[in-house]
N, C-alpha and C positions, 0 to 999 in steps of 0.2 A: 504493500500500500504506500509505502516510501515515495515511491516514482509519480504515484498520482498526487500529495501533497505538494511535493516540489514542482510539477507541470500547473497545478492550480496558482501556485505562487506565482509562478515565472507568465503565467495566461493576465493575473489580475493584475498585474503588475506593471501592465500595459503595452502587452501584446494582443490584437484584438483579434480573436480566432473568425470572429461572425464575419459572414459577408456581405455584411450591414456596409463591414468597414474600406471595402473595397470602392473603388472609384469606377463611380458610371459610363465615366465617358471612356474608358478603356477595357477595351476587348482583346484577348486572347485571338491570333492571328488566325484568318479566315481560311488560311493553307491544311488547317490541322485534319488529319485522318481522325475518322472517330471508328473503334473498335468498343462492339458491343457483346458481352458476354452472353453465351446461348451454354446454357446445361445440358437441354438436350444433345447436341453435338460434340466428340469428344474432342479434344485435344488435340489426337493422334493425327486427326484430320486435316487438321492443319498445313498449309503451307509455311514451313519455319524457315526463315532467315536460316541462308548456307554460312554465310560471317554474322552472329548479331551484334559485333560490333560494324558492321558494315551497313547502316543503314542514317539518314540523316531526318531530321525534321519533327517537330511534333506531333503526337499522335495524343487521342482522347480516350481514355476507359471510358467505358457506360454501362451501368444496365438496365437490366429490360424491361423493368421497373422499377421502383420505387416504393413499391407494399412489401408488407412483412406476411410469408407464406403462414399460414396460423393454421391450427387445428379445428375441425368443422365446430366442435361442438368445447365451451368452457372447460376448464376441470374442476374437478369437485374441489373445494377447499372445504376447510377443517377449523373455525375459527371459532374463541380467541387464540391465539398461537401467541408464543412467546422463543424469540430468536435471542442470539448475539449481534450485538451492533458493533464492529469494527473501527471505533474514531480515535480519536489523537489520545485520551482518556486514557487507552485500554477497549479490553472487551466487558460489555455491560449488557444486563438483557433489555430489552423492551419488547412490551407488551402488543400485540398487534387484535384489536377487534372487530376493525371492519375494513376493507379494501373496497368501500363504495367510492370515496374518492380521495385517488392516488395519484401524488405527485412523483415521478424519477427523473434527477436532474444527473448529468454528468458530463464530463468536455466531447465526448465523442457519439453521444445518441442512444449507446452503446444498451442503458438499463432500460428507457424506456421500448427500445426493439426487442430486448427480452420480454420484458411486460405483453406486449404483443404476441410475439413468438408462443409464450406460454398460450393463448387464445382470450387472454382479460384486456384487452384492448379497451374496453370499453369503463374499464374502470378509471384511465387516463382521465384530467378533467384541467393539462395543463401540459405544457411542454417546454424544453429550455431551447434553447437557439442551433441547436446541434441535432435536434430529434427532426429530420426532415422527409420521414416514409409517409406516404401517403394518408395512411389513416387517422394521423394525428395532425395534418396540413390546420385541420379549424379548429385547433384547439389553442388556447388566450396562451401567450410566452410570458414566461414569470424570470428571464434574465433579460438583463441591462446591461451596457457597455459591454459586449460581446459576454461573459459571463459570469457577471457580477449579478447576484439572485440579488432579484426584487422582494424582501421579506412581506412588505406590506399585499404587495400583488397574492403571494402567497396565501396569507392570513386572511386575505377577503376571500380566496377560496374554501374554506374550511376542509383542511384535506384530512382523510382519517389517517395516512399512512405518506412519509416521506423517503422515498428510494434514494440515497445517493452515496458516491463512493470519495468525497472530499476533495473532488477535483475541480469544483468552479464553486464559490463562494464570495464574499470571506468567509472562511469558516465558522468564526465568531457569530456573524449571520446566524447560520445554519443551527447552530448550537444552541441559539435563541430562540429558535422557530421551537426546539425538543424544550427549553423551558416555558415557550409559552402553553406546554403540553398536548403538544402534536408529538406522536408516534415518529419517529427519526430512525429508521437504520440504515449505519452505512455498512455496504458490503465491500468486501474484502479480498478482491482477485489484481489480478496483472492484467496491461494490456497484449494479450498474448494469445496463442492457438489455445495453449493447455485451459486458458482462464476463459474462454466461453462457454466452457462445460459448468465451471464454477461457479460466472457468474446467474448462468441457469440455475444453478442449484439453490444457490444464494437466495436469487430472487424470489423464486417458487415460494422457498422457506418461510421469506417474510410474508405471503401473499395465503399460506397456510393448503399450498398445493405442493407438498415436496414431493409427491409421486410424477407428477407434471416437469418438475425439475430434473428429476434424474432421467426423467424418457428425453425432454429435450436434448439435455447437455449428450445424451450418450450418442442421439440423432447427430446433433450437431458434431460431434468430434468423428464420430464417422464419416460423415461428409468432408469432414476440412482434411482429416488424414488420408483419403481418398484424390482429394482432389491437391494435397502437396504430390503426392505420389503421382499423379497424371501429368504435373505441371516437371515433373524431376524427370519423366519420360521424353521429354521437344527439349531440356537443356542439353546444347549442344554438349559433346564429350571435350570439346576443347576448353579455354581458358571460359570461366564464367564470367560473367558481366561485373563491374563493381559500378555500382547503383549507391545513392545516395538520397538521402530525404530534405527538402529545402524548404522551410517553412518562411513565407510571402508576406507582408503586409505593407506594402509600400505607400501606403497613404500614413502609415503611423512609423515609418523607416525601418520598419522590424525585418530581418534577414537571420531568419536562425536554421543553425543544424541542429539535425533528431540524431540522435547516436544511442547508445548501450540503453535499455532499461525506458525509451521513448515509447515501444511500441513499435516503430518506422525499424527498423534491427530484427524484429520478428517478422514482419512484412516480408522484408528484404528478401532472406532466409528461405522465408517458405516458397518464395519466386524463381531460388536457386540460383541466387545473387547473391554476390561479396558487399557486406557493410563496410563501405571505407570509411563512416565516422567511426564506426566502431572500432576497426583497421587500426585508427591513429591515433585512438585510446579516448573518444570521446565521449561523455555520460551525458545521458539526459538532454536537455532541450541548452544549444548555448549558442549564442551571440556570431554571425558567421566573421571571421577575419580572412582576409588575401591571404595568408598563410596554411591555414587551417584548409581553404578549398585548395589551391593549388598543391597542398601535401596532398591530398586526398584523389584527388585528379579521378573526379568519375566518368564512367562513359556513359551513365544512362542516369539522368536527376528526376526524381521523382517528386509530384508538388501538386497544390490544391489548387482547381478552378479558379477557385476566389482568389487565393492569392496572387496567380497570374496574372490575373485580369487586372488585380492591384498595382502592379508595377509594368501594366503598359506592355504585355505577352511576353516572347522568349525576346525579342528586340531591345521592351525597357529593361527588362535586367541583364542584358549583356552591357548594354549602355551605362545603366546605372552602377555594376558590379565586374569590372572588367576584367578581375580576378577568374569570373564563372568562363568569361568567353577563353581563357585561357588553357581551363579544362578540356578533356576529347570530348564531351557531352557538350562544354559551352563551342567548339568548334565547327560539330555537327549540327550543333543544334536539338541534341539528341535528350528528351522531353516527353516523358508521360505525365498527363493530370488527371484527374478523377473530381468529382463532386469534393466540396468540405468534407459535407456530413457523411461520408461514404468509406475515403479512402482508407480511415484508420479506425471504422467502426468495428470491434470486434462484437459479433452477437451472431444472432440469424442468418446477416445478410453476408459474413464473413467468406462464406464459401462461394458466392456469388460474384465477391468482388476481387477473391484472387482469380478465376475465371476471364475475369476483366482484362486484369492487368497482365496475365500469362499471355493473352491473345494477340493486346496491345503489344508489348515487349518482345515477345517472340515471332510476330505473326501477322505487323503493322498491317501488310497489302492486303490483308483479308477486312480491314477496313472501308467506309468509302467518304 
C-alpha cells in the first residue's frame, strides 16, 4: 500500500492526473494508427513487426468499449459484515450495513470497475475523475482539482459505505468522512496482475459478497495469465523492446517517469518489454530530467491521451523536451497512448487492455 500513498502525494501535490487539465486546443496528431483490441481474435493472428524496433510513428490502443463485462444476475450478499480497513493507522475493522449507497474512489478507476465487475453497479451513487466505463458516465464526480475528494460533495450524498485505497485525497479528508461516521475501508493491494484478484476479493468483502470475490478474482487472473502468455507468444525471440512510461501534463509543466513499484513496470512486463526506468534504478513516480531519459534511451514511450494532447502531440514534446527527441523512441517517433482512465486501470478491464497495447506494439499495420 506504500506505493499508493506516495503516488496520492506526489498526484495532490500538483500533478493533475484528470483530463480536465489538458489543453483544448491541442490535439494528438491526426497521423496516428488506432489499434483496437478484439478478444475474440487471437494474437497469433497477427501480422507482427519482422524488426519491432523497426517501425516509426504513433499509434493508439482502444477498446471496444468502455462497459465493465458484469454478471447477469447481482450476488447474494450477507450483511452487516464487518472487514479490515487497511489505512495509515494500521488494520482496524469497520462495520459495513448496507451497500445501498456506495462510494469507491481511487487514482486509477480501478475499485469502482470492480464494484461493477462484481454485478453491484448499481449501488455506485458517485464516481471520482478516473472511473470513466460507461455505466457510471451519469453519475455526480465527488473529486476536484484532478483528485482532491470533495468531502462536502461526498457528505451531501449520504453514502452507506466508502471504497478507497488512499491514493487520491488528502487523506486527512478521507479520514474525516470515517469520523463523521460513514463506513470507510480502504483496501489493500498493488497496482499489479497478482493485485486484481485481490482487489476483487477485497472489495466483494467489504460489499458482504466474498463468494462473488473469489469467482471474480480467480476469473480475472485466469484471463490476465492467459492472455501474458499469448502476448509472450508474437514477442519477437530477439532483443525485446525497452518501453518506458511518461506521465504528461503540460499545461501544469508536469513531465514524470513511472519506474519500480508505479504500476507502468508491471505493464511493461506483462507486454514482454524491458522497464528502462526500472533498468536505471528508478522508484515510483519522479520528476523526468535530460539525464534520466537519455540514460534510459527507450525505443517505445508509453503515455496517456490526455496527457499528449496536453503538451501539443508527439511534436510539443519533442519541442518542449529535447532530451525525449534524442531517445530511439523520440527519433522515431515511436509512441503508444491509450485513454487516462484505461491504460493503468488494473481490474476487469485489465485483460482487455493488454490486448490493446500487445496489438498496438507489436502489430501497429493491423490498425487503421
Amino acid at each position: 500500500m506504500r506505493t499508493r500513498f506516495i503516488t496520492a502525494a506526489v498526484v495532490l501535490s500538483g500533478v493533475a492526473f484528470a483530463a480536465s487539465g489538458c489543453s483544448s486546443s491541442s490535439v494528438a496528431e491526426s497521423s496516428a494508427v488506432t489499434v483496437t483490441a478484439d478478444l475474440s481474435s487471437p494474437l497469433s493472428a497477427l501480422t507482427v513487426l519482422d524488426d519491432v524496433k523497426d517501425y516509426s510513428g504513433l499509434v493508439r490502443a482502444a477498446l471496444p468499449t468502455s462497459g465493465i463485462v458484469a454478471p447477469d444476475a447481482a450476488p447474494v450478499q450477507s450483511l452487516p459484515v464487518t472487514v479490515q480497513s487497511h489505512d495509515l493507522s494500521g488494520d482496524v475493522p469497520v462495520t459495513v450495513s448496507s451497500t445501498d449507497r456506495v462510494i469507491a474512489m481511487d487514482i486509477s478507476g480501478s475499485i469502482a470497475a470492480t464494484v461493477a465487475g462484481l454485478g453491484l453497479v448499481e449501488s455506485l451513487v458517485a464516481r471520482d475523475i478516473s472511473t470513466t466505463f460507461d455505466e457510471a458516465s451519469d453519475l455526480p464526480v465527488i473529486t476536484s482539482n484532478a483528485h482532491t475528494v470533495n468531502s462536502e460533495a461526498i457528505l451531501a450524498l449520504r453514502p452507506d459505505l466508502v471504497l478507497t485505497d488512499g491514493s487520491i485525497g488528502p487523506i486527512d479528508v478521507v479520514v474525516q468522512l470515517r469520523d463523521a461516521g460513514i463506513p470507510v475501508v480502504f483496501v489493500d493491494t498493488e497496482p499489479s496482475v497478482a493485485g486484481v484478484a485481490e482487489l476483487a476479493r477485497q472489495t466483494a468483502a467489504a460489499l458482504g459478497a466474498p463468494a462473488a470475490g473469489d469467482a471474480l478474482g480467480a476469473k480475472l487472473s485466469a484471463e490476465i495469465d492467459a492472455k501474458v502468455a499469448e502476448i509472450a507468444e508474437i514477442v519477437p525471440s530477439g532483443e525485446r523492446l525497452r518501453m518506458m512510461f511518461l506521465y504528461l501534463r503540460g499545461t501544469s509543466g508536469v513531465y514524470y517517469l513511472f519506474g519500480q513499484e508505479s504500476g507502468s513496470d508491471v505493464l511493461i512486463s506483462a507486454l514482454g518489454g524491458v522497464d528502462v526506468a526500472a533498468e536505471i534504478g528508478l522508484e515510483g513516480m519522479r520528476p523526468m530530467t535530460d539525464e534520466a531519459m537519455v540514460a534510459a534511451n527507450p525505443d517505445l514511450i508509453l503515455v496517456m491521451t490526455g496527457g499528449l494532447e496536453s503538451v501539443g502531440g508527439v511534436s510539443g514534446l519533442l519541442e518542449a523536451r529535447p532530451a525525449v527527441a534524442l531517445t530511439e523512441a523520440g527519433k522515431n517517433q515511436r509512441f503508444v497512448e491509450m485513454d487516462d482512465g484505461e491504460i493503468l486501470s488494473f481490474g476487469p478491464r485489465t485483460v482487455t487492455v493488454l490486448d490493446a497495447l500487445a496489438r498496438a506494439i507489436y502489430a501497429p499495420m493491423s490498425g487503421s
